[in-house]
C-alpha positions as CSV (number, residue, x, y, z in Angstrom):
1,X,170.3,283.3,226.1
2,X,167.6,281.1,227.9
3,X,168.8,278.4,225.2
4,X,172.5,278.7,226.5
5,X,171.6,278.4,230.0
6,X,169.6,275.1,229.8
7,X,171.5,273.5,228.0
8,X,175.0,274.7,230.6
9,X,176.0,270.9,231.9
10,X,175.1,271.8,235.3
11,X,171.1,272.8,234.3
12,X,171.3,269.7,232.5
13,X,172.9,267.9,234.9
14,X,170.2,269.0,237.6
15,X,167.4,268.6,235.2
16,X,168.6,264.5,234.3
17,X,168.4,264.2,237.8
18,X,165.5,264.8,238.4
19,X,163.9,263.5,235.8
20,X,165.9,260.0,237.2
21,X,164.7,260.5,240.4
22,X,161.1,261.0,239.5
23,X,161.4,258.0,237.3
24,X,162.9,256.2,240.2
25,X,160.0,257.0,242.5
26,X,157.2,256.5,240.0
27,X,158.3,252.8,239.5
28,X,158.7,252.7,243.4
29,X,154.9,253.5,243.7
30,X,154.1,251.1,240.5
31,X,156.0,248.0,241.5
32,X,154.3,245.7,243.8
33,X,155.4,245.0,247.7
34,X,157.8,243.0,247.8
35,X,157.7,239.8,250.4
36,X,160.4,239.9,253.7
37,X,162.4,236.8,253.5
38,X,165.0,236.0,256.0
39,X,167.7,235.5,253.4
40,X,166.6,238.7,251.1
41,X,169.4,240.7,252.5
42,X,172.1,238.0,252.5
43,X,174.7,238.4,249.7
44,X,174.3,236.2,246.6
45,X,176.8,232.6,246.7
46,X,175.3,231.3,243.7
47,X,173.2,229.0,245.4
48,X,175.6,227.9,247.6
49,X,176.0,228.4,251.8
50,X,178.5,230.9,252.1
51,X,181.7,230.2,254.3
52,X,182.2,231.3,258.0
53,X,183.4,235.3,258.5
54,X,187.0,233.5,259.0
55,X,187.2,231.6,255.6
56,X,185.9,234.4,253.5
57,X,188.8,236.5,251.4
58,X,189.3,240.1,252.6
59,X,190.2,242.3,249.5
60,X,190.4,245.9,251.4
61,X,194.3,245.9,251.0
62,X,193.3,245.3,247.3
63,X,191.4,248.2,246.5
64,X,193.9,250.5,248.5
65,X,196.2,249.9,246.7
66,X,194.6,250.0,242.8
67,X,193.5,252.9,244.5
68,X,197.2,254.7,245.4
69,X,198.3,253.2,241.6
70,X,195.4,255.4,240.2
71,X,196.1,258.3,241.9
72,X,199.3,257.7,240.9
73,X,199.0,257.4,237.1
74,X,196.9,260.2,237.1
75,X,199.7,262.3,238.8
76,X,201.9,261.1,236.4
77,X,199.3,262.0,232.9
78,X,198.9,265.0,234.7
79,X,202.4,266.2,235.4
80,X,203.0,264.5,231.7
81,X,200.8,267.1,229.7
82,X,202.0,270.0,231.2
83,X,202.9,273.2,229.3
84,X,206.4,274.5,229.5
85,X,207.1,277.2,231.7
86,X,207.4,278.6,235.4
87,X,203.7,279.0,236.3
88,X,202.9,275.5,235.4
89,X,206.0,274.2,236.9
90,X,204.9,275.8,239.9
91,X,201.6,274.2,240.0
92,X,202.5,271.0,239.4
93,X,204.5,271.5,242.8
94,X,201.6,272.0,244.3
95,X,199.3,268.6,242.7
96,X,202.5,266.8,243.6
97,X,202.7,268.0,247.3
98,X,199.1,266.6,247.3
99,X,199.5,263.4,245.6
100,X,201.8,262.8,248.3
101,X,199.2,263.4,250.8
102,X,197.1,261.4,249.2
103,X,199.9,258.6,249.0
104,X,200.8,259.1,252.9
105,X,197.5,258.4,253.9
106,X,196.5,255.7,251.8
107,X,199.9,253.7,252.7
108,X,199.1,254.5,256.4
109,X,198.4,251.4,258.8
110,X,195.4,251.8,260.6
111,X,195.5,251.5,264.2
């Protein structure tokens, strides 16, 4: 019984986590203070100055939309490998109606 239960993927979930976050913190308390340099927080350009806010490419519409065409496909796998019959039909409603949710809002322009 006590077997089953450690071994459920949540225990062990919650148990790997842990055990990362108390590796996390040991190496934390291990490593040694790092120096403050102005450009330590500046994003990495390969050695290079990077270009004025203006210049530099904008990919947010980008990742919208692979976003909307993976919510997509997986509507469609979904929808795909359901059983025949009303019940399931009836769910699949359902995800639909929230796909499209999910589709209206990701489409949206923000104001």
């Amino acid at each position: 019984m006590i077997k089953a239960v450690m071994l459920s993927p949540p225990v062990a979930l919650c148990f790997f986590l842990a055990l990362a976050y108390g590796l996390y913190r040991l190496g934390g308390m291990l490593a040694p203070p790092g120096e403050e340099h102005p450009g330590k927080h500046q994003p990495y350009a390969c050695g290079e100055e990077l270009l004025p806010p203006q210049a530099q490419l904008a990919y947010h519409a980008f990742f919208w939309l692979a976003l909307m065409f993976s919510v997509l496909h997986l509507a469609t796998l979904v929808i795909s490998t359901l059983p025949p019959g009303g019940e399931a039909h009836r769910a699949a409603m359902a995800y639909l109606v929230g796909i499209a949710i999910s589709v209206f809002v990701l489409t949206k322009e923000k104001a």
